[in-house]
C-alpha positions as CSV (number, residue, x, y, z in Angstrom):
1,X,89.3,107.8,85.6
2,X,87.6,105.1,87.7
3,X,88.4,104.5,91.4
4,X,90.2,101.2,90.7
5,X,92.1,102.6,88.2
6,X,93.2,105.2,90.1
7,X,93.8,103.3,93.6
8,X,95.5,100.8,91.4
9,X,97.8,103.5,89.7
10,X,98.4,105.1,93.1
11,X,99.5,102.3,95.0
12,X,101.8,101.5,92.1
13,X,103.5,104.8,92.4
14,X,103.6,104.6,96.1
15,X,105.1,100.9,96.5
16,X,108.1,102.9,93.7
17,X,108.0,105.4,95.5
18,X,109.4,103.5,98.9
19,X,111.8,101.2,96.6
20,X,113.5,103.9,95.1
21,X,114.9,105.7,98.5
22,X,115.8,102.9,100.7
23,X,115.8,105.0,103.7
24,X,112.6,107.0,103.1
25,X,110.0,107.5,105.9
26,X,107.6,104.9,103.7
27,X,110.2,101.9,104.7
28,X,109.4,102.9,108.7
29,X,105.9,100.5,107.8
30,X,107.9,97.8,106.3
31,X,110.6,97.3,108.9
32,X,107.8,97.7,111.6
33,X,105.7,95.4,110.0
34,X,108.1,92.9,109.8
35,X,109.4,93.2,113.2
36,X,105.9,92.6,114.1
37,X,105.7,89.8,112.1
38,X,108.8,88.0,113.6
39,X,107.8,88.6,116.7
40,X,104.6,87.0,116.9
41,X,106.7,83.6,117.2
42,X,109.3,84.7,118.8
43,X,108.7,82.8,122.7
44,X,110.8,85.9,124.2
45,X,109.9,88.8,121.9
46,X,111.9,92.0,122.9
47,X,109.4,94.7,123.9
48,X,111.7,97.3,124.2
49,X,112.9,96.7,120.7
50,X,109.3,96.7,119.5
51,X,108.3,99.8,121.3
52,X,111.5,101.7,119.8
53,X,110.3,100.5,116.0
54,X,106.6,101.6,116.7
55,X,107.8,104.4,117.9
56,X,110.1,105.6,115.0
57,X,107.3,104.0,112.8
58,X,104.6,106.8,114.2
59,X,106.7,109.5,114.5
60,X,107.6,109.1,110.7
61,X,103.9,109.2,110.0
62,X,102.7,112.5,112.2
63,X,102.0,111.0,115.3
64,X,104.9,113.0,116.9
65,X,104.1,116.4,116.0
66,X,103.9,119.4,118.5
67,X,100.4,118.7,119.4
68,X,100.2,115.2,119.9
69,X,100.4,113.8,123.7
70,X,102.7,111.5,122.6
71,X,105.1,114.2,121.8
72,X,105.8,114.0,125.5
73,X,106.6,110.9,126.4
74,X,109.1,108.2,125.7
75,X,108.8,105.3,123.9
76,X,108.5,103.0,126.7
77,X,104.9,104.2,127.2
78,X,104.1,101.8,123.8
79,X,105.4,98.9,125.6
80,X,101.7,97.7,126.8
81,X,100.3,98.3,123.4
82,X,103.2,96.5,122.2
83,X,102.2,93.5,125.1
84,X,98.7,93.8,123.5
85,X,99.3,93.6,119.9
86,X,101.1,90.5,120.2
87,X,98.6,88.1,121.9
88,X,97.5,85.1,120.8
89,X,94.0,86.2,120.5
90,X,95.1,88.6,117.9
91,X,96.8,86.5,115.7
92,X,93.8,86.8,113.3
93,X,94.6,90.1,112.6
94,X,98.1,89.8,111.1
95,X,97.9,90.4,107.5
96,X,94.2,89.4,107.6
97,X,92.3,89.0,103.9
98,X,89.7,91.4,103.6
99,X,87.0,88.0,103.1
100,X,88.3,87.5,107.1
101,X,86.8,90.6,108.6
102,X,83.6,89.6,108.0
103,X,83.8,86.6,110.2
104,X,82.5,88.0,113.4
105,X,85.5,86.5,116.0
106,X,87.7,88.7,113.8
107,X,85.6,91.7,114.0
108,X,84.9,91.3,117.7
109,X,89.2,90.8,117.9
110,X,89.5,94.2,116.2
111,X,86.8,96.0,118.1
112,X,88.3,94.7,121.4
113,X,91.8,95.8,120.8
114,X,91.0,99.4,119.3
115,X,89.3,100.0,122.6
116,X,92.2,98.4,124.6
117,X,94.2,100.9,123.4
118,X,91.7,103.8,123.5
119,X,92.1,102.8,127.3
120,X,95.5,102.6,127.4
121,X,96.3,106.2,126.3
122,X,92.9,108.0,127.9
123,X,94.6,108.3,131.2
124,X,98.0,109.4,129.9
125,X,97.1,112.0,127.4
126,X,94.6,113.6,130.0
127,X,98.0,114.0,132.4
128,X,99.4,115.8,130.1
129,X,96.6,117.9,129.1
130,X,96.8,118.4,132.7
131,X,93.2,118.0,132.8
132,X,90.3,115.4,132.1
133,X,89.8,115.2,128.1
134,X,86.7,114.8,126.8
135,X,86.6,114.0,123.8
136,X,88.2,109.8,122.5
137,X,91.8,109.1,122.1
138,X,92.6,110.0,118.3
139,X,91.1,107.3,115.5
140,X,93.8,108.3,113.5
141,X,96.5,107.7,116.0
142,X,94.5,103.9,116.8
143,X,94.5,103.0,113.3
144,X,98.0,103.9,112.9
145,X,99.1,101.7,114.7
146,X,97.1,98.6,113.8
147,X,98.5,99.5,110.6
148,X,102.1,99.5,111.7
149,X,101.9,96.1,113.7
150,X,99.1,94.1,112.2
151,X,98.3,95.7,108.5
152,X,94.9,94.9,109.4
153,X,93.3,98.6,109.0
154,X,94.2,101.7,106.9
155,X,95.4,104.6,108.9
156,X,92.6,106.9,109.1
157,X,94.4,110.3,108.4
158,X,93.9,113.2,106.5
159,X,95.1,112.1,102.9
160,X,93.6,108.6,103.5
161,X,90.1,110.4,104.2
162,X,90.9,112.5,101.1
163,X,91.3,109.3,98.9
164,X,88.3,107.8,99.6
165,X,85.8,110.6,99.8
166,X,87.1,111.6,96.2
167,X,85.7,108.5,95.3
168,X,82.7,107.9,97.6
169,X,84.3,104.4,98.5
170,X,83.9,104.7,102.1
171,X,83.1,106.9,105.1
172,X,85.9,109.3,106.0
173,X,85.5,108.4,109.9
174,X,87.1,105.0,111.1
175,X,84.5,102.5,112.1
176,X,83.7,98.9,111.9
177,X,81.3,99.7,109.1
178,X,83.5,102.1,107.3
179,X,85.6,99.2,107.3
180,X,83.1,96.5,105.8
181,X,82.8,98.9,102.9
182,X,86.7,98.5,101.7
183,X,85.7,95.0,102.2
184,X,83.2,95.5,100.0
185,X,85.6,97.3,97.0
186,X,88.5,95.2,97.5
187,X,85.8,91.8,97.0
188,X,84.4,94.3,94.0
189,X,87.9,94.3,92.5
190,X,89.7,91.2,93.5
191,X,91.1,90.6,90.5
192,X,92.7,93.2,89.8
193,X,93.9,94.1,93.3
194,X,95.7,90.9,93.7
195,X,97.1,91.2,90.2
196,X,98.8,94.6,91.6
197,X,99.9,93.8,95.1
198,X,101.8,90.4,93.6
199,X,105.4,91.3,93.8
200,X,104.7,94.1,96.8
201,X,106.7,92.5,99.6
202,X,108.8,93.6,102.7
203,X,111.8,90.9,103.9
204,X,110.1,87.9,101.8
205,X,106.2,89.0,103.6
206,X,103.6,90.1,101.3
207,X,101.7,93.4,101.3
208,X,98.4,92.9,103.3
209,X,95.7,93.6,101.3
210,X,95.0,96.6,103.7
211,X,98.2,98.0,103.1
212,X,97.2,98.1,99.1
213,X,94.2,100.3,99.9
214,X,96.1,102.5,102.6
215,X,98.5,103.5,100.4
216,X,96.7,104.1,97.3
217,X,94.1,106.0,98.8
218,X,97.0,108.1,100.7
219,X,98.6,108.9,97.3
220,X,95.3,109.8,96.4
221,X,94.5,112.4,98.7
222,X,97.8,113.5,98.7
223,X,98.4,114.0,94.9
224,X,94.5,115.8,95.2
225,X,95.9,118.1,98.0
């Protein structure tokens, strides 16, 4: 089977996945998505109530197992990233078309807020650790969370990787290139991406096109593991 095929059947069985269980951990994206969504024109978004979502939203997806930092702390230590995600100046980013990250302004956006919150949780995980950590705050825990509040990236984790290295389709590390080469497939296969994310839609807000390759790439890997 092909790689469109297969993303395309994934997805598919993914998206039924998530309708048939209106409680399962795959609707933490949706309702975090969309409370992203709302609050980007909301004058007084509630940060707290953002922070709480994100929160529940990561912790469904790994981010709060035994050896993550995170595991440590409360949700109130989101609230900055929170404060972050929702500037103006990211506004590009919500639900961007894979065509838009090859403007540059939106690339220089994305590149500017992944290290913002690189920064953000450098000097928290390494008082945990108790110690100074060497090595860069998690990819996977980064691109998690642009996921979660802006669908602008996949999430970078270990059945996402699986998915596309079955396939060749793109690097299994996240970067700014590795991201250019989705681009590149979605372009490839417009057609027939847009043919299946029509009718994928949270609270009345469509699927980002990102969202489309995350989770059929996931179902991928994890079907493959």
């Amino acid at each position: 089977m092909e790689a469109i095929d297969e993303l395309i059947n994934a997805a598919q069985t993914f998206y039924a996945d998530a309708r048939r269980d209106e409680n399962g951990r795959s609707r933490s994206w949706e309702h975090c998505y969309r409370v992203f969504r709302d609050a980007r024109t909301d004058p007084s978004p509630d940060y707290d109530y953002l922070s709480l979502h994100l929160a529940f939203y990561l912790a469904s997806w790994g981010m709060y197992r035994g050896s993550s930092f995170l595991l440590q702390k409360d949700y109130k230590v989101l609230s900055p990233i929170v404060e972050k995600v929702l500037k103006p100046e990211y506004d590009c980013l919500f639900g961007v078309a894979c065509a838009d990250l090859r403007e540059s302004e939106v690339q220089d956006s994305l590149e500017k807020l992944c290290a913002d919150i690189a920064v953000h949780f450098g000097p928290i995980r390494d008082e945990v650790a108790g110690r100074k950590v060497p090595s860069s705050v998690s990819p996977v825990l980064i691109t998690k969370i642009l996921m979660g509040t802006l669908g602008c990236v996949p999430a970078y984790d270990r059945f996402f990787q699986d998915g596309v290295a079955t396939y060749k389709v793109t690097t299994q590390e996240y970067s700014l290139k590795s991201v250019l080469r989705l681009v590149d497939f979605y372009e490839k296969h417009n057609d027939r991406l847009e043919e299946a994310r029509r009718g994928m839609r949270v609270g009345g807000l469509a699927y980002p096109q990102m969202k489309l390759l995350d989770m059929g790439f996931w179902q991928v890997g994890f079907e493959k593991s």
